[in-house]
C-alpha distance (Angstrom), angle and dihedral (degrees) to the residues before:
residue distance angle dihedral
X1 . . .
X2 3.88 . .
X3 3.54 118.4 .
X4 3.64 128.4 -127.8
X5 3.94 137.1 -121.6
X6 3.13 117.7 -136.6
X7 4.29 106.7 179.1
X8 3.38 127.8 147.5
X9 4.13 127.1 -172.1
X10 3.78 124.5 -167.8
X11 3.52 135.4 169.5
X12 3.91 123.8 -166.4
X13 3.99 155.8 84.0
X14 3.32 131.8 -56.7
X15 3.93 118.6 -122.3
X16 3.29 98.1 -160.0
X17 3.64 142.2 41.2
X18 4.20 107.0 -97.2
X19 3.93 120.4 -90.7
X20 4.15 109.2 -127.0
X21 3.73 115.8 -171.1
X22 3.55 136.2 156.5
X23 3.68 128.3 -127.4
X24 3.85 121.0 -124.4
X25 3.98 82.3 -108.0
X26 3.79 90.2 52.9
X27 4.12 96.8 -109.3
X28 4.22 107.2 138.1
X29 3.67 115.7 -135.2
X30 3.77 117.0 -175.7
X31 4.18 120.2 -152.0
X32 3.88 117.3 -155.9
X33 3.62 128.4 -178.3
X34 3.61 99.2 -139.0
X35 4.18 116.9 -173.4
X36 3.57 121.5 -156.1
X37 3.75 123.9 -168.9
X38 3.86 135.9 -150.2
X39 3.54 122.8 -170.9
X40 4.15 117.2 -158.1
X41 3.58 143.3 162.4
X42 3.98 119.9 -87.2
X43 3.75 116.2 -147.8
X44 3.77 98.6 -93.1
X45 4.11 81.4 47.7
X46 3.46 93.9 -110.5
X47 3.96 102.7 146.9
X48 3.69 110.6 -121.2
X49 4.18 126.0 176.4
X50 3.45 125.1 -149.4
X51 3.90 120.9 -159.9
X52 3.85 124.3 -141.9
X53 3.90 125.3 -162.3
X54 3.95 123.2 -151.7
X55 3.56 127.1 -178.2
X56 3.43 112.2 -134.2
X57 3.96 127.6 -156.4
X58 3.83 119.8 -156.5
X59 3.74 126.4 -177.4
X60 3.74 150.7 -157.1
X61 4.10 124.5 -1.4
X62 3.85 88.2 -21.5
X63 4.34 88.2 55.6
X64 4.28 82.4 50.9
X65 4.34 94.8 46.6
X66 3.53 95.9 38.1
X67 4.08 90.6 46.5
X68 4.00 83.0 62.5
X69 3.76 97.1 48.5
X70 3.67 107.6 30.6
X71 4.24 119.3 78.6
X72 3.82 143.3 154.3
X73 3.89 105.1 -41.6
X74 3.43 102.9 14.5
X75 3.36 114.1 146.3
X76 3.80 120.6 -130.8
X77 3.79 143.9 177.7
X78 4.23 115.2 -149.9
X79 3.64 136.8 -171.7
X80 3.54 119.0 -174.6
X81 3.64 146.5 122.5
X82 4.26 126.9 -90.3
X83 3.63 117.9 -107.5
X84 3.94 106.8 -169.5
X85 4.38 104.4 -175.3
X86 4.06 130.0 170.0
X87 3.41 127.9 -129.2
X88 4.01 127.6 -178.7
X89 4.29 110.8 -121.3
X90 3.35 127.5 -139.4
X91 3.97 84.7 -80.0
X92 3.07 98.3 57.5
X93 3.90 90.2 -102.7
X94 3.62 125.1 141.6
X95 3.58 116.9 -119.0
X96 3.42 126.9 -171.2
X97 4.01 125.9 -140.1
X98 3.61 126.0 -163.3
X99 3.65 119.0 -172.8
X100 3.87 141.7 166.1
X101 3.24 115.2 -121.7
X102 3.72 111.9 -156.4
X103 3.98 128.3 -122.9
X104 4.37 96.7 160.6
X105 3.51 125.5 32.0
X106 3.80 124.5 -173.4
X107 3.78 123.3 -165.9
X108 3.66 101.0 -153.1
X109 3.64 96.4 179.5
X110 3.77 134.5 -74.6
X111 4.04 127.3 85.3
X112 3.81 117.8 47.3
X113 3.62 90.4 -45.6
X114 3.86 133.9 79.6
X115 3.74 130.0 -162.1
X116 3.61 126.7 -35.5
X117 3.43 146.9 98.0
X118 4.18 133.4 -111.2
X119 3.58 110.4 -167.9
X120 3.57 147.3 169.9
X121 3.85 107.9 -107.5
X122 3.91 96.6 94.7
X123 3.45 126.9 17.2
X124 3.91 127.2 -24.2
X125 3.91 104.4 84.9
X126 3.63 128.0 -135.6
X127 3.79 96.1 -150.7
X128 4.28 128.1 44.5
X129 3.41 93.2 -81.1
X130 3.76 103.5 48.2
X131 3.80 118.4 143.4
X132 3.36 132.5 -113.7
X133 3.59 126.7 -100.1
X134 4.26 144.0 167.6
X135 3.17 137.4 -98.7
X136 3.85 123.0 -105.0
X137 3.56 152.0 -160.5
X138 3.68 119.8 -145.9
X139 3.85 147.4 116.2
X140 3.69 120.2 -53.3
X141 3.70 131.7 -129.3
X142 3.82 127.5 103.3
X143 4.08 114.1 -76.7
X144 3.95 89.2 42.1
X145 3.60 149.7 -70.8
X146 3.69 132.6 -30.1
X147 3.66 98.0 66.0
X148 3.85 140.6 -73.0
X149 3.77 122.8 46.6
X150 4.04 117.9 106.2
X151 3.55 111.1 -18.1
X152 3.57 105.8 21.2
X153 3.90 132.0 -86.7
X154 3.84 132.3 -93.5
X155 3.46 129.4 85.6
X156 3.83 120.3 -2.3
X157 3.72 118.6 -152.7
X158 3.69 87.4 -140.5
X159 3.95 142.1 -21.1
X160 3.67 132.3 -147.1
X161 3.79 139.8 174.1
X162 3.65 144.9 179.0
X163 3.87 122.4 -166.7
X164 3.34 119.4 -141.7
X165 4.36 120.7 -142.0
């Protein structure tokens, strides 16, 4: 059987400050609301935008960093993977939650960060369970350090990694 892709890339601010929590077996996660905006022509080509909101889920040592860096505004670029889950509401209704839940992250200025990029080829997990991992200096720039890549090169705030088996 084929397998599946299941990628998504967005680049844009936060509106709100980021959530920290804890889980009851101590791994952070950090929620942002993350808005993205398109701008397109109407049909009397009058250009319009339309703004779309995604709640991204972060996890591990990267959730914890990124918590201290990240604020209101700050713009971002994420690659991850959608997580779509079900809860029952107070109703009894089932709801349905779909998330993004965040492998890359790329500060790409604004908010008490800079530039740089934290992402998952060596240490900070994107799942409960993720490893640990260290802090690094290094270029900037989508795909990893050294420069070029999405985003430009030069000085990265911080890099982080997490190979997977």
């Amino acid at each position: 059987m084929a397998e599946g892709l299941n990628r998504v890339m967005l680049l844009g601010n936060l509106g709100a400050d980021p959530e920290l929590r804890f889980t009851q077996g101590g791994q952070a996660v950090l929620n942002l609301r993350l808005a993205t905006t398109e701008s397109y022509l109407d049909r009397d080509k009058v250009r319009k935008e339309r703004t779309d909101w995604h709640n991204v889920v972060i996890w591990g040592k990267r959730a914890e960093a990124l918590g201290k860096i990240l604020s209101k505004g700050s713009s971002i670029f994420v690659e991850g993977s959608l997580r779509t889950s079900s809860y029952d509401d107070r109703d009894g209704n089932k709801r349905y939650k779909t998330e993004v839940i965040a492998n890359n992250v790329l500060l790409t200025g604004g908010g008490r960060g800079g530039r740089g990029v934290a992402n998952d080829d060596a240490g900070f997990g994107a799942d409960p369970g993720g490893g640990g991992g260290s802090y690094g200096g290094g270029g900037g720039g989508y795909g990893g350090g050294g420069g070029g890549g999405y985003g430009g090169g030069g000085g990265g705030a911080w890099s982080a990694s997490r190979r997977r088996g």
